[in-house]
N, C-alpha and C positions, 0 to 999 in steps of 0.2 A: 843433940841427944837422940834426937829421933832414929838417925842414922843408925844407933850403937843400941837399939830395940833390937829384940831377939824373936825372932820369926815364929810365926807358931805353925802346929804341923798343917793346919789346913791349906796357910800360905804360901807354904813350900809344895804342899800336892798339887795346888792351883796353879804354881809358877811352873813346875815341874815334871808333874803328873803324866799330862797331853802328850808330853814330847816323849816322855819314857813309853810311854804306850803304843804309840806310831811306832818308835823304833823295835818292838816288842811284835808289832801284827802287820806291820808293814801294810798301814793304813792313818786315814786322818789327813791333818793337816799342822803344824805347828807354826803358822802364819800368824801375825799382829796384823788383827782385820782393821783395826784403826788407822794403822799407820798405812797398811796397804789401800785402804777406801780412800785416804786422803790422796795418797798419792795419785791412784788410779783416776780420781777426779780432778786433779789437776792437772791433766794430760787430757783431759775431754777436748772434745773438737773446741773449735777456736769462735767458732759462732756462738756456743754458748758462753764460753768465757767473755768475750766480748762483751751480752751485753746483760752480762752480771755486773759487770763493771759501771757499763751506762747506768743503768738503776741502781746502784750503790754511789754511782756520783750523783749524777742528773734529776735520778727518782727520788731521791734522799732530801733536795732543796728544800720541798713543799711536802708534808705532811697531808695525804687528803683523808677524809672518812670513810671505810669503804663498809656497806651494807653487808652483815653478816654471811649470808645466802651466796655474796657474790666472792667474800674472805675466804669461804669452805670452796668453792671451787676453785679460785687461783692457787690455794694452798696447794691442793691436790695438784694441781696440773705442774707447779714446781718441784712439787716432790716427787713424782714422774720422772720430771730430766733432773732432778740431781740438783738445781739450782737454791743456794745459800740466800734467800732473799725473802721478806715478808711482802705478802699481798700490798699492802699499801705499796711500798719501793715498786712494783711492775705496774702499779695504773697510774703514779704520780709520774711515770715516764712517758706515759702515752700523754698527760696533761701538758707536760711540759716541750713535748715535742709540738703540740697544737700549738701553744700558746707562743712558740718560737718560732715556728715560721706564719702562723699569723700576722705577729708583729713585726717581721721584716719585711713581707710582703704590703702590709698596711702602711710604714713608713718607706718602705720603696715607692710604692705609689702618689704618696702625698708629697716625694721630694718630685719627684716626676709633674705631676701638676704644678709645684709653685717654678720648679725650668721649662718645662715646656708649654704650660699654661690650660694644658688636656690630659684630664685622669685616664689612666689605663685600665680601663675595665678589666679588658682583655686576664690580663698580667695579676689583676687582683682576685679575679675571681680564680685565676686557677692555681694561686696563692691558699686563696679559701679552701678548693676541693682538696690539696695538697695535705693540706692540716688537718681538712678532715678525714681523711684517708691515714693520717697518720698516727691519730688519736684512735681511733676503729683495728686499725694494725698491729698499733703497739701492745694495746690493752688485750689485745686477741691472742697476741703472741707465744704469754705462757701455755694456753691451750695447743696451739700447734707446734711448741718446742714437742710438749708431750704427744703428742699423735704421733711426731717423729718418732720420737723416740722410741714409741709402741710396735710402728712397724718396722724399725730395722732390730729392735729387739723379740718382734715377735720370729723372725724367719729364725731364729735358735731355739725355740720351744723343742723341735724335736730333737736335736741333739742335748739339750739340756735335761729333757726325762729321760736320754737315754743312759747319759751318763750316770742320773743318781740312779735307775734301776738297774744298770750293770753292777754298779758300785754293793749295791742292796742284796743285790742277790747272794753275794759271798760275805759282804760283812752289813748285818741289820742294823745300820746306826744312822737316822739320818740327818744327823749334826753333819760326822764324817762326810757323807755321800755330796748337801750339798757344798762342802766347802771344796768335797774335789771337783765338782765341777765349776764352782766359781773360778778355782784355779787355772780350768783347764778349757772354760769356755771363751769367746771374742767378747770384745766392747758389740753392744751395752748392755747386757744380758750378764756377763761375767759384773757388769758394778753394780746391776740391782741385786745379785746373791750376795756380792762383801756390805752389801748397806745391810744386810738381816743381820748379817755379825754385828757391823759397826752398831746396830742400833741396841741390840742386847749388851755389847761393850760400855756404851756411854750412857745405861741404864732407863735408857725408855722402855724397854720391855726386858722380863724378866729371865724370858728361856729363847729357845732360838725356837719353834713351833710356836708361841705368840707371834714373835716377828714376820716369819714365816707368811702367817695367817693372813698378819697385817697387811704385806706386802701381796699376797695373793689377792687380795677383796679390789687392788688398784686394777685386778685384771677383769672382775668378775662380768664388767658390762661390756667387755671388751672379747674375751675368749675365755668363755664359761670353760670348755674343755680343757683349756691348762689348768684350772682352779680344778675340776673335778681329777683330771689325772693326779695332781698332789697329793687331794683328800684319797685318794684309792693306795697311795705310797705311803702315807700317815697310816692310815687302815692296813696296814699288811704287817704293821709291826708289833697288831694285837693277834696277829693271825697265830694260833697256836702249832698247827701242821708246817712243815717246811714247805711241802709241794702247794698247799693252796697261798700260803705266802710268797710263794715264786709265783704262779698263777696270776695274785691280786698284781704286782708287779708287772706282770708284762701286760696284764689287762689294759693298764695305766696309760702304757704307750699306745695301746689300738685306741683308744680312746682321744687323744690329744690323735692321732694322723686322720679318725675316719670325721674328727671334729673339724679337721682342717678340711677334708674332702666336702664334706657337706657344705661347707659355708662360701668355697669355695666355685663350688656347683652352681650355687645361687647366684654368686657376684657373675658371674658368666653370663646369667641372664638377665641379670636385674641392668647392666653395666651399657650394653647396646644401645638401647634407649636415651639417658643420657649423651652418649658419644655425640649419636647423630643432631641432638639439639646442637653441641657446641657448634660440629661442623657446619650443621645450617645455618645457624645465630652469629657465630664469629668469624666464620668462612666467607660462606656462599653469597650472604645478604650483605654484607661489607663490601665485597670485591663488585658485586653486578650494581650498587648505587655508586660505583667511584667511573660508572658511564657516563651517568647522569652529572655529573659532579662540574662540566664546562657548560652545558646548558644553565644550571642552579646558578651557577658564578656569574653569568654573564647576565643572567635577567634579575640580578637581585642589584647589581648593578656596583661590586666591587666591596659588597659587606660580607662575604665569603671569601677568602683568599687562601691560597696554598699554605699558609701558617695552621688558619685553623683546620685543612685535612690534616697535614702532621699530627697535631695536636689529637684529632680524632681517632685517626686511624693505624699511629705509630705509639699510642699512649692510652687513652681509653680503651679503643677496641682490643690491644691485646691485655689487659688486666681485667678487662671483661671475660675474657677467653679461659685466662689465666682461672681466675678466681670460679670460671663453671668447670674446669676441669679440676680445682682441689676440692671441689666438693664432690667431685666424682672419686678421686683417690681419699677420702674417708670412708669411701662406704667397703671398702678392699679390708678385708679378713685379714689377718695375720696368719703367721706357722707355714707359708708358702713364698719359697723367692730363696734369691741367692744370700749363702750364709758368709762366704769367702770374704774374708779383712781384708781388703787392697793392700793397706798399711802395712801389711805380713809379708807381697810378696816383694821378691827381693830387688825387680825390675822398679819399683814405688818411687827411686828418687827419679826415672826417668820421666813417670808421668805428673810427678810437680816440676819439673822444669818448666818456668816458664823463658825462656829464653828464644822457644820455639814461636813464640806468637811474633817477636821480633825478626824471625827469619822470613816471619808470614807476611810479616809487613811490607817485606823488599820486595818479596817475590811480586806483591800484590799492588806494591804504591804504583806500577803503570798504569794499572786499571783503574785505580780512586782519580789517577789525574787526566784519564780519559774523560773519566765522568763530570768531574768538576770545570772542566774544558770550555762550556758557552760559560758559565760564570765567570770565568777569567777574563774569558774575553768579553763579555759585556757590563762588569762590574769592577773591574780593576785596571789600573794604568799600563799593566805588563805588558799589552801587545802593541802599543804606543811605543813603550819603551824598544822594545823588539824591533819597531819600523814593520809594523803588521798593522791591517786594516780590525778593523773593530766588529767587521763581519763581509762572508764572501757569499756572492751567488754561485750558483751549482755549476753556471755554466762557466767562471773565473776557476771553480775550483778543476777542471775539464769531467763535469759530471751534466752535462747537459741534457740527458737523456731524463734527469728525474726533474726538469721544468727548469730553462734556460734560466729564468730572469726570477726562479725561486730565491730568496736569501737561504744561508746555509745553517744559521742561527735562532732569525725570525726574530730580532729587536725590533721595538715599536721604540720611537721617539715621543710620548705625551705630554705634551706642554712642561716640556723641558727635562722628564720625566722617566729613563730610559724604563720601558716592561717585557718582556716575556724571558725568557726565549722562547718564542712558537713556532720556530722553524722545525720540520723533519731531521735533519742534521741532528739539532741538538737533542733532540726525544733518543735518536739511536744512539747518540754517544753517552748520553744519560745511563743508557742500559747496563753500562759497563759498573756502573759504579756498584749498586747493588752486587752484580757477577764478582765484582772483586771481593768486596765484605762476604759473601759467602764462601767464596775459595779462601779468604783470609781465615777465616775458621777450620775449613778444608782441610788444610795443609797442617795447622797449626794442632788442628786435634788428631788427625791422622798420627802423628809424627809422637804425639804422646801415646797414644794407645794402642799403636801397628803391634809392637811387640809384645806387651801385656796380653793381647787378646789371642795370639797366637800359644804364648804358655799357657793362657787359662785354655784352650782346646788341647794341649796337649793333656794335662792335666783332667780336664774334663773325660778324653778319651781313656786315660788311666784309669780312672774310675770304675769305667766301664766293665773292667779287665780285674777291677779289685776285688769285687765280690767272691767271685770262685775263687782268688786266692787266696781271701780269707779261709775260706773251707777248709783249703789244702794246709793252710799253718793251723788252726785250729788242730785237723787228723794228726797232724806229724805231733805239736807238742801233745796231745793227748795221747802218743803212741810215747812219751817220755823222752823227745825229742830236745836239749837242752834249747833254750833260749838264743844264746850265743852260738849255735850252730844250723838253729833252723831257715836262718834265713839264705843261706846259700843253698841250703838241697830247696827251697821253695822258688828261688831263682832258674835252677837246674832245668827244674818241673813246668817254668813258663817262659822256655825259652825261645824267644822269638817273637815275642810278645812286648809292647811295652813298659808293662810291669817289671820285667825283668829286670830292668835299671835300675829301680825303684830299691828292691830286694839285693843286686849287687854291689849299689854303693853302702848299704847297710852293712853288709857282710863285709868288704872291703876296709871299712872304718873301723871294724871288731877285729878282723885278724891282723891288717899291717897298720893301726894307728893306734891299738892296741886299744879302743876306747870303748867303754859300759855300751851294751844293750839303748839306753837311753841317751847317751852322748850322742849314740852314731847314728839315731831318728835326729835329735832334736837339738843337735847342738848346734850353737847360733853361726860359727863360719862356715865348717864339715858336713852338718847334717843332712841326712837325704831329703829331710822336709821343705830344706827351703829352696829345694830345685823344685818340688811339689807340694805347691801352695796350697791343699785341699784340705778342707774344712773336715770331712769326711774321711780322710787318711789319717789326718794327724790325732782326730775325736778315737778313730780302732787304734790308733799306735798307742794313745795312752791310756786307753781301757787294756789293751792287752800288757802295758808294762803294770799295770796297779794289780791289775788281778793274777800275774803269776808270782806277785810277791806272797798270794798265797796259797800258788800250789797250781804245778801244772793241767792238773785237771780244771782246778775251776777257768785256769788261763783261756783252754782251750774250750771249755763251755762260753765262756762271753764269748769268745769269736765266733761260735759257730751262730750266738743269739745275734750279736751285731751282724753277721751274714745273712741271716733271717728278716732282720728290721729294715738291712738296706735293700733288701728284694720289695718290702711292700712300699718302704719310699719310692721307690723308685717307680713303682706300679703308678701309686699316686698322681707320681709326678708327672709321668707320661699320659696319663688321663685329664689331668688341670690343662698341660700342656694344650690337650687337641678339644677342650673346652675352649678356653681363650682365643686358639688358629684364627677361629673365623672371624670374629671381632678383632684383635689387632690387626687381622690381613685387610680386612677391610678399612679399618682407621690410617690404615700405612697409605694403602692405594688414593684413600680421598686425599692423605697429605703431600702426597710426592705423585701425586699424577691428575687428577683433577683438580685440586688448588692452583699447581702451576699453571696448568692450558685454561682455564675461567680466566685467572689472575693478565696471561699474556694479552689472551682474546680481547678482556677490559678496555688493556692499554692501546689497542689497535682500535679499537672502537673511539675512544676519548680521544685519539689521535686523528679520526676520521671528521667528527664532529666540530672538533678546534677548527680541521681544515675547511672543512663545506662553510661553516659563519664563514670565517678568515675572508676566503673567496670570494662568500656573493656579498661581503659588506664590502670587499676591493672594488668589486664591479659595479654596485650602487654606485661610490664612493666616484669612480669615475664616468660614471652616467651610462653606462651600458645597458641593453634593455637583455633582460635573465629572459624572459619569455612565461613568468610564470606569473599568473594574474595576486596583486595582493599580496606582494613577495616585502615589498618594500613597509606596506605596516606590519607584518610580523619582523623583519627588523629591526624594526624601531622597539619592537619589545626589548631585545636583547644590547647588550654594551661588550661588542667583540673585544675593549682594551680590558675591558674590568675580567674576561676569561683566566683563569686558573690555567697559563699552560701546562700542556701534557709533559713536560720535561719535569716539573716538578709530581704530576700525578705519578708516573710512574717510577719515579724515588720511591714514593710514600708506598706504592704500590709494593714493587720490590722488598723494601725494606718491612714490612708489616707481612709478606709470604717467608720472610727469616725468622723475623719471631713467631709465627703461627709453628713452623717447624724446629723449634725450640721446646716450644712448649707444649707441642702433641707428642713430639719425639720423647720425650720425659715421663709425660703421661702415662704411653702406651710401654715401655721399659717397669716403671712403678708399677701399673698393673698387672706385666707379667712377670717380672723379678723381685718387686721390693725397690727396697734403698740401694741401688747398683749405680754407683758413678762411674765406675768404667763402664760398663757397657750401655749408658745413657751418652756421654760425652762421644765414645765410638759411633755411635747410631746416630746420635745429630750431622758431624760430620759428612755420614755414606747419605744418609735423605739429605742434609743440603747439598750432595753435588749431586742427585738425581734432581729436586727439586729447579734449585736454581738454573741449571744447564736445558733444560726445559721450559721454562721460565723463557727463558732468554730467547732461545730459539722459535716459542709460538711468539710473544711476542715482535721479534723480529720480523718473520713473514709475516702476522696479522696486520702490524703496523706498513709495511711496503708494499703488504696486496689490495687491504682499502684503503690508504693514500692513492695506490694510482688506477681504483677503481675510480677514488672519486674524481680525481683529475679527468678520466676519460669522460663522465660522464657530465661534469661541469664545464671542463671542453669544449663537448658538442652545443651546450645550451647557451653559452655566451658567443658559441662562432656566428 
């Protein structure tokens, strides 16, 4: 019966209305924000879906209580990124990840005692830190969803005031204005405007200016200047004057760019400071005690072992690192950094191939089995099986020059026991291993984002070239220039120019494919756009198709304002730019050039050290007299087997210089882009192969120039 109810007229305005209206002023939108928000969020990144999911399974087990105080902020932070979850479900996840590997760790260990008869501290306690690290993590997590969120959502603020005050200035409506821009802005900027619909659709608030409101106050402590440009675009619609309502309007936007400047100014300064902690605190003091680190082993007498530097210096110390530098990338302003969707452009399946890390593996498995090479041979049957000796000296190998009756390996036999390797041989072929896992990244990111980065410069220099020819399309349509013919005389006018392509695949699509103004920008196989993937070109192409729907003059006024607005971005931008120079030039230089030569230096030292015990405990050991008074009780301080060979420090070594340039390399991108995975992924790659290739080289020489200092000098003392 319901069905065969007879409409009444409000219904039918409601249902119908919108749509008549749009097609009437050739404005609006006639989009289902419901259907569209849903959708839109269903296509979120895969990290958040993920672990929506886990807290809908996992978080769901256990019901905990959580404190009022701490329910208003979780909320918050999940309505931020968009996630479907109540406060309890995201901490009863962080419990339950405690409380799971807790208890595998606690019953790992206590199977472990009742087989081998000795509890593994070792194993339990880093069980414990594990868990607790994971409970602190998890429960933290909806705050840094949202931080995310904020800064790749904030690098669209200006394009997103620009849109609703282009929008504004020809038609006063700012339902209309934000729904074109939610249409026509990137994730995730474009789903917090369809959530102000969706939330007036499914009756939490009553008008779209409540919503609105609501959704601004998430920014208030964050980027007053977006909140204040809104309230000045709400304010212009009481503005009785046309001119002072265009006025409050473009106020709007100097207000959100000089808000960005300023804040931006300050991060410049404030940002130094912290850096140089990290690099001291995670760098510097790290690498100059991994000297120390064979002396410590040896006199402590085999309660320090190569396990626990890994543990240290491949696990703590970089999450140490990690977590001072995301406290540095919180204090970063928003409304500055790269606006460009990867996802948009059209090269995007090249750079999720991963098939490429697989090519990187071949190229690279010599290097990984150079480096694993003393372990083969001193821990496994293979060279046995081979009909090879289990270790050579220098001078079997015909390397006689680097100490005849040296081993090439340096295996110790200890009561039954085999240990090291702490031969020279194995330290340098060590080297390689690292050298590989670097170039395995090398290669592998290279090969994703060689091409990508090369369109985004084309692209980028397009830009460059687009301003002025805004102008020139503005003059023309404002001279009554149709639409569908201006883009070829604006082609004419720059030719020779990059632009120019830009403008005659446009025109090319209009007269021989016979396709709309619109098709021939934006259409998904033909369009000119998706040869140029610009944030920036595509925001003017569709401010200039909305606004000559009504009327070529207002057509050619946005263009000449959007030519106006991208002059002082661009000013802006060049001023942030040579703020930040000296600070990431400097963070670049400590990470790719002073961490490697410290880092090498180390290993040449710890190599030096190994060797001098090594020596004068051989020469005790066979009664030699050193010449040096009181040699033999400081000896006896030290346990030359129980030493931490250098083959494994400079693993640890190695491997801990990759991740330190992972995660400054990110940092210093963050800070001056934003959320930019290409060009994070790209810069890792080029710093690790300045990094690592330096790396390898000081230590190479530092390790073979004090080795055969010391030999010279150990030499004369025992001849």
């Amino acid at each position: 019966m319901g069905s065969n109810k007879k409409p009444t007229v409000e219904e039918v305005l409601q249902k119908y209305g919108g749509k008549i209206e749009s097609q009437m002023n050739g404005g609006g939108s006639d989009s289902n924000y419901s259907q569209d928000y849903s959708k839109f969020r269903g296509e979120m990144s895969s990290e958040l879906s993920r672990y929506e999911r886990w807290c809908k399974s996992l978080g769901s087990i256990i019901k905990i209580k959580v404190a009022e105080k701490d329910a208003v902020k979780v909320r918050r932070s999940l309505e931020i990124a968009h996630l479907d979850l109540e406060p309890w479900q995201a901490l009863s996840l962080g419990m339950m990840s405690f409380l799971a590997v807790f208890l595998i760790g606690l019953f790992a260990s206590l199977a472990a005692l009742f087989i081998n008869g000795a509890f593994p501290f070792l194993f339990f306690f880093l069980s414990l830190i594990l868990s607790m690290f994971l409970y602190y993590f998890i429960n933290a997590y909806p705050e840094r969803l949202a931080n995310s969120w904020r800064l790749k959502a904030s690098s669209q603020m200006v394009p997103a005031i620009l849109y609703v005050v282009v929008y504004m200035r020809h038609t006063p409506n700012l339902e209309k204005a934000i729904a074109f821009a939610s249409d026509h802005l990137q994730y995730p900027l474009s789903l917090d405007f369809k959530k102000v619909f969706y939330n007036v659709e499914i009756g939490k608030f009553s008008t779209i200016k409540e919503s609105l409101d609501n959704y601004l106050e998430t920014w208030r402590d964050y980027s007053s200047e977006f909140v204040e440009a809104f309230h000045l675009i709400e304010g212009s619609l009481f503005e009785p004057d046309q001119n002072r309502r265009i006025a409050t309007l473009e106020k709007s936007l100097q207000v959100v760019l000089d808000g960005v400047y300023d804040k931006m100014l300050k991060f410049s300064h404030s940002v130094r400071s912290p850096l140089t902690n990290v690099y001291m605190l995670g760098v510097v003091l790290p690498t100059l005690s991994l000297a120390m680190i064979p002396l410590a082993s040896s006199m402590l007498g085999g309660l320090v072992t190569w396990v626990h530097v890994v543990i240290l210096f491949n696990m703590i110390v970089p999450f140490f690192v990690y977590y001072l530098t995301d406290k540095v990338l919180l204090l970063r302003p928003g409304g500055h950094g790269e606006t460009d969707l990867l996802e948009r452009n059209p090269l995007y399946p090249k750079y999720k191939d991963n098939s490429v890390f697989t090519k990187a593996f071949v190229i690279c498995f010599p290097l990984f089995l150079l480096g694993i090479l003393p372990l083969i041979f001193g821990y496994t049957p293979i060279p046995e099986l081979m009909g090879l000796q289990s270790d050579y000296s220098f001078g079997e190998l015909g390397l006689g020059f680097m100490g005849e009756n040296e081993m090439f390996f340096g295996f110790i036999d200890n009561a039954g026991q085999t240990v090291g390797p702490f031969g020279l041989g194995a330290t340098l072929l060590g080297m390689f291993f690292p050298l590989g896992l670097a170039f395995f990244f090398i290669i592998a990111y290279n090969a994703k984002t060689k091409d990508l980065i090369v369109e985004r410069e084309k692209t980028r220099n397009l830009e460059k070239e687009f301003n002025s020819s805004l102008f020139q399309l503005g003059n023309r349509v404002g001279n009554g220039v149709p639409p569908e013919l201006v883009f070829g005389k604006v082609a004419e006018s720059s030719r020779g120019l990059n632009i120019e392509d830009f403008f005659r695949k446009i025109d090319f699509n209009i007269r021989n494919a016979g396709m709309s103004v619109e098709k021939a920008i934006f259409d998904k196989n033909r369009g000119a756009i998706i040869y140029y993937p610009s944030q920036l070109i595509a925001t003017s192409m569709r401010i200039f198709l909305e606004s000559s729907k009504k009327g070529l003059k207002i057509a050619a006024v946005s263009l000449m304002s959007i030519s106006e607005y991208v002059k002082n971005i661009n000013k802006i931008s060049v001023r942030l730019n040579d703020l930040l120079a000296e600070v990431i030039s400097d963070m670049k230089s400590n990470m790719t050039f002073l961490a490697p030569l410290l880092s090498g230096v180390v290993v040449g030292l710890s190599v030096m050290i190994t060797s001098i015990l090594g020596k004068m405990q051989t020469s005790l050991d066979a009664g030699q007299d050193i010449g040096i008074a009181g040699v033999e009780n400081i000896m006896n301080i030290f346990d030359v087997l129980a030493m931490i060979p250098p083959y494994f420090l400079q693993l640890a070594v190695g491997i801990y210089l990759i991740q330190i340039i992972f995660i400054l390399t990110g940092t210093l991108v963050t800070i001056d882009s934003g959320k930019d995975d290409l060009v994070r992924v790209n810069k890792i790659g080029k710093n690790l192969k300045i990094g690592i290739v330096l790396y390898f080289v000081v230590a190479l020489i530092s390790t073979l120039a004090l080795v055969g200092l010391t030999s010279v000098v150990l030499g004369g003392m025992f001849s």
